[in-house]
C-alpha positions as CSV (number, residue, x, y, z in Angstrom):
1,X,-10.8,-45.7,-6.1
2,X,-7.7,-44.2,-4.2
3,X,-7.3,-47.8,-2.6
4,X,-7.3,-48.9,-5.8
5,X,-4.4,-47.3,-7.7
6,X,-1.9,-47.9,-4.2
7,X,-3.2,-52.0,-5.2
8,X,-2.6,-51.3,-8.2
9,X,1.0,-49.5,-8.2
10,X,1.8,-51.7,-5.2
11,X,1.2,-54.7,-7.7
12,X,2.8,-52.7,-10.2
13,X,-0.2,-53.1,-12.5
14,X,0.3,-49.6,-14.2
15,X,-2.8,-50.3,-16.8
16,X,-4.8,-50.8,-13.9
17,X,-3.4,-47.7,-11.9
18,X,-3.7,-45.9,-15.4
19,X,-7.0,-46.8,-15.2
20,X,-7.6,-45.6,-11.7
21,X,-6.2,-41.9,-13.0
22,X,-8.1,-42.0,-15.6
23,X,-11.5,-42.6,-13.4
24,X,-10.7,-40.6,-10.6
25,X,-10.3,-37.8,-13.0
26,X,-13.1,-37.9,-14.1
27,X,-15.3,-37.9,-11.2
28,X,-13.1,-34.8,-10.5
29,X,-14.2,-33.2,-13.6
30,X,-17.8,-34.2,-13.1
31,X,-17.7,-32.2,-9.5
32,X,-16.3,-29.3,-11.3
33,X,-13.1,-29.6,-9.0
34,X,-10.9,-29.3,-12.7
35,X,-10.5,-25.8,-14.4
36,X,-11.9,-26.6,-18.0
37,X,-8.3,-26.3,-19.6
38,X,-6.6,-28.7,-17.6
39,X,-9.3,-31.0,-18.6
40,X,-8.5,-30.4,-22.0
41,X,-4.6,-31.2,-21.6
42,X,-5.8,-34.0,-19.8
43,X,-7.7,-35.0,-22.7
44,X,-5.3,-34.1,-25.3
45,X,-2.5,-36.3,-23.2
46,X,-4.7,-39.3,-22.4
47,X,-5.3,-40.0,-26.1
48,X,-1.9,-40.5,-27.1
49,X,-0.2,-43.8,-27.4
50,X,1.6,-45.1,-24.6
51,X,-0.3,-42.8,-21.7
52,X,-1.9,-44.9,-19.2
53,X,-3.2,-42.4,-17.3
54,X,-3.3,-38.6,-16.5
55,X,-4.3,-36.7,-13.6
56,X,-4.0,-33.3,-12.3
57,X,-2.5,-31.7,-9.3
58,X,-2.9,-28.2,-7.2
59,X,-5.7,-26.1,-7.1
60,X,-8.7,-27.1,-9.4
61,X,-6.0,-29.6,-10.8
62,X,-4.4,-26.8,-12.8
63,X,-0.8,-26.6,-11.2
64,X,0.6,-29.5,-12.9
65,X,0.0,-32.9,-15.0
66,X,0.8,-36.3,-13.4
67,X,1.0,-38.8,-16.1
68,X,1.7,-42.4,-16.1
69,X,3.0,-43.4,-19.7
70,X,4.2,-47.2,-20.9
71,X,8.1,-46.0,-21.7
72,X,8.5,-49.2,-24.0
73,X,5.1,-47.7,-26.4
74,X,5.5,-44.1,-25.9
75,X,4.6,-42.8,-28.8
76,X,4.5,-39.2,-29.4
77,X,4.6,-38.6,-25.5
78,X,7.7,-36.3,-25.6
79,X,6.5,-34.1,-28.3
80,X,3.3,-33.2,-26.4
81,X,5.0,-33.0,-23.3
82,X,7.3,-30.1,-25.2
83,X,3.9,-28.2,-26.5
84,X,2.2,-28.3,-23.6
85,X,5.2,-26.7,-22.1
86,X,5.3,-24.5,-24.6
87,X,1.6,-23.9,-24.0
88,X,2.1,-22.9,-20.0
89,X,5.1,-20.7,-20.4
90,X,2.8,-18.5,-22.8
91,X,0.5,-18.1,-20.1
């Protein structure tokens, strides 16, 4: 999987390495190595147009969001990024 995404961003495939977030996140998830809420930001990224794929960082994957987004089909990517924001400095 991890071998996969270097392919992939080496080849500079990003649906593929989107992809490769995407599943490797998952297993994460699945292992119970993701706090609940960064799975739902996660979520809540992943579905909007233009994000390839969304991972995330630190301990149980809560510190931050990695997020690989197709700039030229972005969609609403900026305004979630601004909520979520919002979201953490509430915390």
């Amino acid at each position: 999987m991890v071998y996969g995404l270097r392919t992939a961003l080496l080849g500079r495939n990003t649906v593929e390495a989107g992809h490769c977030m995407r599943e490797y996140a998952e297993l994460l998830a699945s292992r119970n190595l993701e706090h609940p809420d960064s799975s739902e930001e996660r979520h809540t990224l992943s579905s909007v147009k233009g994000v390839l794929g969304v991972k995330g960082a630190g301990a149980l994957l809560s510190d931050a969001l990695v997020a690989l987004v197709d700039t030229r089909d972005a969609g609403a990517v900026p305004q979630i990024l601004r909520d979520l924001t919002s979201t953490a400095d509430s915390l």
